[in-house]
RODO-630700 format. One record per residue (C-alpha): residue number from 1; residue in three letters; x, z, y. Coordinates in pm, whole numbers, plus 32768, in hexadecimal, padded with zeros to 4 digits. Each point is the difference from the previous one (the first is absolute). Layout:
N
[NUM; ALA; [X; Z; Y]]
...
***
This chain:
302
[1; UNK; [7D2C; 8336; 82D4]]
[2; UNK; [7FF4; 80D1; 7EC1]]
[3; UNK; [806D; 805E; 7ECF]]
[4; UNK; [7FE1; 8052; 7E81]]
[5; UNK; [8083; 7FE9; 7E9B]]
[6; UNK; [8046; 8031; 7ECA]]
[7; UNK; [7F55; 80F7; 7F1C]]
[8; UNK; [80A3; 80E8; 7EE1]]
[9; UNK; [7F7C; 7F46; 7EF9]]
[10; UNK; [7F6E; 7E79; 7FC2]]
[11; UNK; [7EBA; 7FE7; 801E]]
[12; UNK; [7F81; 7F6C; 7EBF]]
[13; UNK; [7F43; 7EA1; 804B]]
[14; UNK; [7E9A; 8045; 7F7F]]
[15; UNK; [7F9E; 7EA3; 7F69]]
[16; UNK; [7E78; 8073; 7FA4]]
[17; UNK; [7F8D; 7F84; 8160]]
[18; UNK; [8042; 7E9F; 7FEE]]
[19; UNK; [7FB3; 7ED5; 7F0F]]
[20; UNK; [80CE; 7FC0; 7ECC]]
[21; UNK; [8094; 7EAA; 8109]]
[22; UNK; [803D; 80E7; 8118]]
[23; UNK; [80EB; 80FF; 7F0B]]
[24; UNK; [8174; 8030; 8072]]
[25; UNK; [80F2; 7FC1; 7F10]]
[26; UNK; [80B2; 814E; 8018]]
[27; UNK; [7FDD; 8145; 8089]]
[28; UNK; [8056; 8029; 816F]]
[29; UNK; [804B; 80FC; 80E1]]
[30; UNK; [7EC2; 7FA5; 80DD]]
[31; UNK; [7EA3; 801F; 7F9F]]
[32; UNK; [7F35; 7EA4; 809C]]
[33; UNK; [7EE9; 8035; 80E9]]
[34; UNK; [7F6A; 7EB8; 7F7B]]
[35; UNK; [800C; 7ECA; 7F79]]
[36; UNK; [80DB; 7F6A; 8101]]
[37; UNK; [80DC; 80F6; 7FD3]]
[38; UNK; [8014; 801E; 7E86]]
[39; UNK; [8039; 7E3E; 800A]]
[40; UNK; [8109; 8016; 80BB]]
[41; UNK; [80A7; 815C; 7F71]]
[42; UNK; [7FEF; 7F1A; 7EB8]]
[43; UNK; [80A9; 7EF2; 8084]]
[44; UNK; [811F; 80E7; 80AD]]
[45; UNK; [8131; 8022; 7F41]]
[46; UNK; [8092; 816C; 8031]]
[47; UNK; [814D; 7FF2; 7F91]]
[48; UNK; [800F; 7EBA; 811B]]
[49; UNK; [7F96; 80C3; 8139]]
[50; UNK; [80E8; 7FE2; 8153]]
[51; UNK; [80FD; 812B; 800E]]
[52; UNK; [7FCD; 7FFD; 8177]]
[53; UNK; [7EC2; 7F9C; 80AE]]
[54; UNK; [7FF3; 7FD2; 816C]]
[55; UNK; [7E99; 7FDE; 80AD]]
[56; UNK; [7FA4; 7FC7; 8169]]
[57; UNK; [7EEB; 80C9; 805C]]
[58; UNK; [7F38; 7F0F; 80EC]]
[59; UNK; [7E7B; 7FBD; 8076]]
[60; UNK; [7F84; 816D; 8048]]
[61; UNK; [7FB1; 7F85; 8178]]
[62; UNK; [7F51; 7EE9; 7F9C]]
[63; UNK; [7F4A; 808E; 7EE4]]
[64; UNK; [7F67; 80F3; 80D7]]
[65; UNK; [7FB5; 7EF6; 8115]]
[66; UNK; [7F17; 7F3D; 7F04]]
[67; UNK; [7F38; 8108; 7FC2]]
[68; UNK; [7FD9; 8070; 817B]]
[69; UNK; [80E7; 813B; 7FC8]]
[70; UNK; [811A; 809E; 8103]]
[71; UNK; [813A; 7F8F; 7F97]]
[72; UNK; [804F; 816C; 7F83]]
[73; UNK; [7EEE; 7FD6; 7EEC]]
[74; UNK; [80EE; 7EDF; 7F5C]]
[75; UNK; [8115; 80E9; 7FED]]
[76; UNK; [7F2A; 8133; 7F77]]
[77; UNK; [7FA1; 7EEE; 7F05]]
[78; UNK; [8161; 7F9B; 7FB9]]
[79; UNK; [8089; 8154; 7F8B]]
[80; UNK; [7EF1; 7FFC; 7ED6]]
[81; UNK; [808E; 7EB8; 7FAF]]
[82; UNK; [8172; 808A; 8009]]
[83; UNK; [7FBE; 810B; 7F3E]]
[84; UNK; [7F64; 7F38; 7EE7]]
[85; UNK; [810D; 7EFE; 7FFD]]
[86; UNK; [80F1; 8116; 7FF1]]
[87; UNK; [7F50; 80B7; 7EF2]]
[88; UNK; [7FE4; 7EB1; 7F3B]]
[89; UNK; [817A; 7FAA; 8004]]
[90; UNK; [805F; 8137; 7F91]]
[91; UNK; [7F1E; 8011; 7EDB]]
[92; UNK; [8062; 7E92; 7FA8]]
[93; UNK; [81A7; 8086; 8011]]
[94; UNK; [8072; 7F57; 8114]]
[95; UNK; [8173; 8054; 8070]]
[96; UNK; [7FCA; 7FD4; 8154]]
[97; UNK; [7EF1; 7FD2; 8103]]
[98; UNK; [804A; 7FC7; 816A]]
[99; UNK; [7EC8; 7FD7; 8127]]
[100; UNK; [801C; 7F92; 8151]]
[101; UNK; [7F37; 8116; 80CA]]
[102; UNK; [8083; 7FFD; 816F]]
[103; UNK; [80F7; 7F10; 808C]]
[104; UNK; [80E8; 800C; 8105]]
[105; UNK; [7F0C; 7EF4; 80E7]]
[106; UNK; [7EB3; 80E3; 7FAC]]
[107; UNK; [806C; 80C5; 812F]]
[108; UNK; [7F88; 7EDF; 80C1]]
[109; UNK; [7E9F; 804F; 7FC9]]
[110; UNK; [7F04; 80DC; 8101]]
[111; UNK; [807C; 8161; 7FCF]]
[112; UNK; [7EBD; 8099; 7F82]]
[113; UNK; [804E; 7F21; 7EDE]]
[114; UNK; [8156; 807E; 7FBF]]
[115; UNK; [7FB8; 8138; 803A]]
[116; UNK; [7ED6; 7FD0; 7F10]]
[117; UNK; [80BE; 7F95; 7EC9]]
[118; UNK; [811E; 80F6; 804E]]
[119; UNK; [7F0B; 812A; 7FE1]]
[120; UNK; [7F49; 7F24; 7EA5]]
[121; UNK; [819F; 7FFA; 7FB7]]
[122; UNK; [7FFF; 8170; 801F]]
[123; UNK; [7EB4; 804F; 7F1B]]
[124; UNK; [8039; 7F4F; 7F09]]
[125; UNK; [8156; 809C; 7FCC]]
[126; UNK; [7F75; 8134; 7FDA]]
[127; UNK; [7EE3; 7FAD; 7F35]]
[128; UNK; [80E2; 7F0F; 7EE3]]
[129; UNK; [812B; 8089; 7FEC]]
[130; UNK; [7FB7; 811F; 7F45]]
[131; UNK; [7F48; 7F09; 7F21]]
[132; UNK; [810D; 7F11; 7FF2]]
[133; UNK; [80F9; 8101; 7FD9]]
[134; UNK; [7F3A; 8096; 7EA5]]
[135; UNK; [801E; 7E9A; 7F83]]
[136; UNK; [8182; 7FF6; 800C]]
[137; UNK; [800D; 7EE3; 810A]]
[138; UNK; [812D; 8008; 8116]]
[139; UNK; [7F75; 7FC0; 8130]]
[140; UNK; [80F1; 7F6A; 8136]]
[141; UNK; [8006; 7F77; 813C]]
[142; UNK; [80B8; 7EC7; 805B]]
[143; UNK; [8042; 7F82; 8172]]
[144; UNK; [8054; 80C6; 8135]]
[145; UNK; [7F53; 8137; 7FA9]]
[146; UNK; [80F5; 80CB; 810D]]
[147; UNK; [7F33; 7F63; 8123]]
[148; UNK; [7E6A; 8041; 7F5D]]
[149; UNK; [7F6B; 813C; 8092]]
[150; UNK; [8094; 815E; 7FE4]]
[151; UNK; [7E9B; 8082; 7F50]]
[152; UNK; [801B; 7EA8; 7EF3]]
[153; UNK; [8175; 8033; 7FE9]]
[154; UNK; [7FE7; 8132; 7F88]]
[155; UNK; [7ED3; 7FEB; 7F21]]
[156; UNK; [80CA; 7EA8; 7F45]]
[157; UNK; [8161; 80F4; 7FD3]]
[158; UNK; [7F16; 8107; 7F77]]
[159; UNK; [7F57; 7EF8; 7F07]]
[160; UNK; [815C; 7F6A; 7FC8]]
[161; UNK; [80B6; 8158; 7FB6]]
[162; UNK; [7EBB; 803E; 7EC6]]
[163; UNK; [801B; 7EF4; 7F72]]
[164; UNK; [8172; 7F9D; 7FE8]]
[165; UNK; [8017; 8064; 7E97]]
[166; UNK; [7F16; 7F39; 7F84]]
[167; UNK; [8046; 7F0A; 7F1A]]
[168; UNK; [7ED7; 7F02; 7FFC]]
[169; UNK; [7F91; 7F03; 80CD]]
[170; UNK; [80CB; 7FC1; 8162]]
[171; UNK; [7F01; 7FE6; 80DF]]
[172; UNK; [80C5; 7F64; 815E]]
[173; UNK; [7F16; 8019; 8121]]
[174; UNK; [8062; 7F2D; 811D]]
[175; UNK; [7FD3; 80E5; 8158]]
[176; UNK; [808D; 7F67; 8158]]
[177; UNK; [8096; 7EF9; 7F43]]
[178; UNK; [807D; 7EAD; 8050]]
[179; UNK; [80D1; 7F1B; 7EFD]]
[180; UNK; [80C8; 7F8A; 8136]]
[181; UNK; [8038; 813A; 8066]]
[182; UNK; [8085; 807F; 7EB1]]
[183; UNK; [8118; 7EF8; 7FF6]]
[184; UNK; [807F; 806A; 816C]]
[185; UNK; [7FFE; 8153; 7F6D]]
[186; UNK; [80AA; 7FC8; 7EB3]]
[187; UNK; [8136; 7F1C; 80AA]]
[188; UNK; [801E; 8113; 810E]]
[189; UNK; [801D; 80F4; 7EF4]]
[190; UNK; [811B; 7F26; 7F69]]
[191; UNK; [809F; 7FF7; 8141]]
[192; UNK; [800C; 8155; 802A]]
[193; UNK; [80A2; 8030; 7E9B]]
[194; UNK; [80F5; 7F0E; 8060]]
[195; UNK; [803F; 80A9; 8133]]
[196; UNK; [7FF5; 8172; 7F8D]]
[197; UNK; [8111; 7F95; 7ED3]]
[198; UNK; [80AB; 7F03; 80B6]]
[199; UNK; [7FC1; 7F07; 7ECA]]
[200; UNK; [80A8; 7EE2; 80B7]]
[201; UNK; [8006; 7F16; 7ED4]]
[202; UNK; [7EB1; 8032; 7F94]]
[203; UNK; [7EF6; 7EE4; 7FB6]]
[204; UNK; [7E8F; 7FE2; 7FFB]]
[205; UNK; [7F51; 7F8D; 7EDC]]
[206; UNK; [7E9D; 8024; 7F6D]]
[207; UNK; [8021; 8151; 7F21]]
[208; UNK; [80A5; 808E; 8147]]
[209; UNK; [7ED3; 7F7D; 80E2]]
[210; UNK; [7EFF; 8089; 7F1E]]
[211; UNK; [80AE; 8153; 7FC5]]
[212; UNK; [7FCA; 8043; 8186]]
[213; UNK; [7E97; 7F7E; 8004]]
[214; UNK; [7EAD; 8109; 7FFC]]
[215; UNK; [7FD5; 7F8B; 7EAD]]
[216; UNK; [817C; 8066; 7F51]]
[217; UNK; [7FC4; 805B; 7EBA]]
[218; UNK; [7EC8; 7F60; 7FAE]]
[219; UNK; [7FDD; 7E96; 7F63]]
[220; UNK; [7F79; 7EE6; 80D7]]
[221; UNK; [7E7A; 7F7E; 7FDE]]
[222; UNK; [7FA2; 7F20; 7F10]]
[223; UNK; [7EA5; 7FE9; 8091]]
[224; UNK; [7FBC; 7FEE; 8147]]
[225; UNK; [7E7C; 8028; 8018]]
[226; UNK; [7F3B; 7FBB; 8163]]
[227; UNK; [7EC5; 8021; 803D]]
[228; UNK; [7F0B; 7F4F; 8109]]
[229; UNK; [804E; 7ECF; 7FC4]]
[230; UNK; [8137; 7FD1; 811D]]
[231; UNK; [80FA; 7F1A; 7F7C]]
[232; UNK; [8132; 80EA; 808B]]
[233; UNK; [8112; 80F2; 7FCE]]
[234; UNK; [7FB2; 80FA; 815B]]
[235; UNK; [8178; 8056; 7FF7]]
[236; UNK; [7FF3; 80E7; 7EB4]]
[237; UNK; [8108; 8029; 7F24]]
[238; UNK; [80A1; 7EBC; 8039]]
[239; UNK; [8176; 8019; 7F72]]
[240; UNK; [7F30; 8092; 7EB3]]
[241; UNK; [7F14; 7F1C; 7FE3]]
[242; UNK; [80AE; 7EBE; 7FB1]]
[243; UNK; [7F8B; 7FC0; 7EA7]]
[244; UNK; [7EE7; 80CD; 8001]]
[245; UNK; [7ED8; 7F45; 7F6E]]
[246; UNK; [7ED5; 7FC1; 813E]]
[247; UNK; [7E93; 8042; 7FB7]]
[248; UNK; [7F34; 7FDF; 813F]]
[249; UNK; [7E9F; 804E; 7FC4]]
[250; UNK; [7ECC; 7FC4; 8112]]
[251; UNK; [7F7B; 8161; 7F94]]
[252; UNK; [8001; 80FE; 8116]]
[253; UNK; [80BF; 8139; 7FAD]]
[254; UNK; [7F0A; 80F1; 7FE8]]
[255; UNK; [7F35; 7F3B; 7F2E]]
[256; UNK; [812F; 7FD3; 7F17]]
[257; UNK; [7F84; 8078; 7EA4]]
[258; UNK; [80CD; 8061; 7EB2]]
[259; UNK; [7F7A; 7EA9; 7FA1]]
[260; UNK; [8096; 7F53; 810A]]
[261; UNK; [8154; 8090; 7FB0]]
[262; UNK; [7FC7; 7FA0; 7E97]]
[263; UNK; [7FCA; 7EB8; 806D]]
[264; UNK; [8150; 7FC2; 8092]]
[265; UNK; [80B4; 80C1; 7ECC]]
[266; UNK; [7F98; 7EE7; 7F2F]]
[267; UNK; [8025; 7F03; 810E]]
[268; UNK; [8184; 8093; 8013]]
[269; UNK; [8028; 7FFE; 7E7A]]
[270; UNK; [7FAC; 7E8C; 8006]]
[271; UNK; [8140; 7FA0; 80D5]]
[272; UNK; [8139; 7F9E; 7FA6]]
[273; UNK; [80EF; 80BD; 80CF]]
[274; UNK; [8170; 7F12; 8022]]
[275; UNK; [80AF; 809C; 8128]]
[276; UNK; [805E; 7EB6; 805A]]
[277; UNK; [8069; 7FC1; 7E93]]
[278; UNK; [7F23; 7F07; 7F3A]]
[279; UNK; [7F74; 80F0; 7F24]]
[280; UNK; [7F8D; 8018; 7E67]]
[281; UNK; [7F03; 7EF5; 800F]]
[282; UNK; [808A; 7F14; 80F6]]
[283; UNK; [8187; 801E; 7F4E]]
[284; UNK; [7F52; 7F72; 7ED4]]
[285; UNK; [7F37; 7EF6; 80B8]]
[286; UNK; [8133; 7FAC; 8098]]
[287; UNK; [80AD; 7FF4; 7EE7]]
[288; UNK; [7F21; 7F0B; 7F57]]
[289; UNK; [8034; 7F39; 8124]]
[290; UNK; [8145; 7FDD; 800C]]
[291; UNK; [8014; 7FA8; 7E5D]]
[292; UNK; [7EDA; 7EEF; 8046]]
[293; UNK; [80A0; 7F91; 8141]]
[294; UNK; [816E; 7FD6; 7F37]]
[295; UNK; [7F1C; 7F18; 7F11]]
[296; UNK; [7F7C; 7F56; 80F9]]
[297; UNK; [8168; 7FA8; 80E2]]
[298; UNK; [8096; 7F6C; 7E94]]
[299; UNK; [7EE8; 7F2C; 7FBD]]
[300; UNK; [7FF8; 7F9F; 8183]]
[301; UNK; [8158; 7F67; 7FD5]]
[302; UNK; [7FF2; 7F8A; 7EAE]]
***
């Protein structure tokens, strides 16, 4: 896990490093590496970009298992990876960015493990935060924080507590989560509302679900990025999610570039988003539809 973001100022894109074909359009707040990046900064819309991304931080076991490593070296790997995607969305303006780091069933695996990514938990707070903090980025913890190890506990209030003015990007880090577990936590918070002010007539309804959830306050995703190629939700954010946009990529996370988040930007931006509605393009298909199939009925009969 890790962590980055914005800078004072824009960088300027410098344009003198690629072909006149390879030029972006407009200046941006990121400087690309390369080609790649400079295609498909070109083809990214920035006044389009998800107000809330959501990305599940998956393949550091295996990544290091194809190359012969300990397990350990795929997470090592995955905090440079973090902290570039981090960086990245902050520079681009994103509202909102929200990483699944440690759930609730991780405590399931062999304890040197555990223990392992608790202690990368711990270093990389102290090494980012600061950073972070400079940047003007709020950094949070969502899930049952109360129950993660005194030592983390206190080094996430501490990292909390510096950056709660801060006015950029929301960075959510998911710690001992579980999206099952959230629910059961925001109705017995309800309960005990109802119970501590004896609100006899009161009624549940969405606004009052989501007021009582980890994320209160914040908007939900509208992308929902995955990487490693597994065609699943692992019990994350599941009340928030439910017209979030899915991008599932096969690329392991560590090897999960500024590129690759590029990619699904403009594979977002190509979507037509309906929340169960028909949508801009599809009202006027449907539209024509229904004018050509009123043609056709009358001459049917006539």
């Amino acid at each position: 896990m890790n962590a980055v973001a914005p800078r004072a100022c824009a960088m300027l894109l410098c344009l003198t490093d690629f072909p006149e074909r390879f030029r972006v359009k407009a200046i941006h707040p990121l400087k690309p590496a390369n080609r790649e990046e400079a295609e498909l900064l070109e083809k990214l819309d920035l006044n389009r970009l998800p107000n809330h991304i959501a990305i599940i931080m998956d393949g550091n076991g295996r990544w290091a298992e194809r190359r012969h490593l300990p397990r350990l070296a795929g997470h090592r790997a995955g905090v440079d990876a973090t902290r570039e995607i981090i960086d990245t969305c902050s520079h681009l303006g994103v509202r909102c960015l929200t990483i699944y780091a440690f759930s609730l069933e991780n405590w399931r695996r062999p304890q040197a493990e555990t223990t392992f990514l608790m202690q990368l938990l711990r270093k990389y707070l102290k090494r980012e935060i600061p950073t972070i903090h400079k940047n003007n980025i709020r950094f949070f913890v969502i899930g049952r924080a109360a129950e993660l190890p005194k030592g983390v506990r206190k080094d996430v209030d501490d990292a909390m507590r510096l950056t709660a003015r801060n006015t950029g990007m929301k960075l959510a880090v998911a710690l001992n989560y579980g999206g099952r577990a959230e629910l059961v936590d925001a109705f017995n918070s309800i309960l005990e509302n109802i119970r501590a002010n004896g609100l006899s007539a009161f009624r549940a309804d969405e606004q009052a679900i989501s007021n009582h959830l980890y994320t209160a306050g914040l908007p939900d995703p509208d992308l929902l990025i995955r990487t490693s190629g597994e065609m699943r939700v692992s019990n994350f954010l599941l009340w928030q999610i439910a017209y979030a946009e899915i991008y599932v990529t096969e690329t392991l996370w560590p090897d999960f570039t500024r590129a690759q988040l590029f990619r699904a930007l403009v594979d977002f931006q190509k979507r037509e988003r309906r929340y169960g509605g028909l949508g801009v393009r599809s009202e006027q298909t449907a539209s024509a539809d229904a004018v050509g199939g009123n043609h056709v009925g009358r001459t049917g009969r006539g």
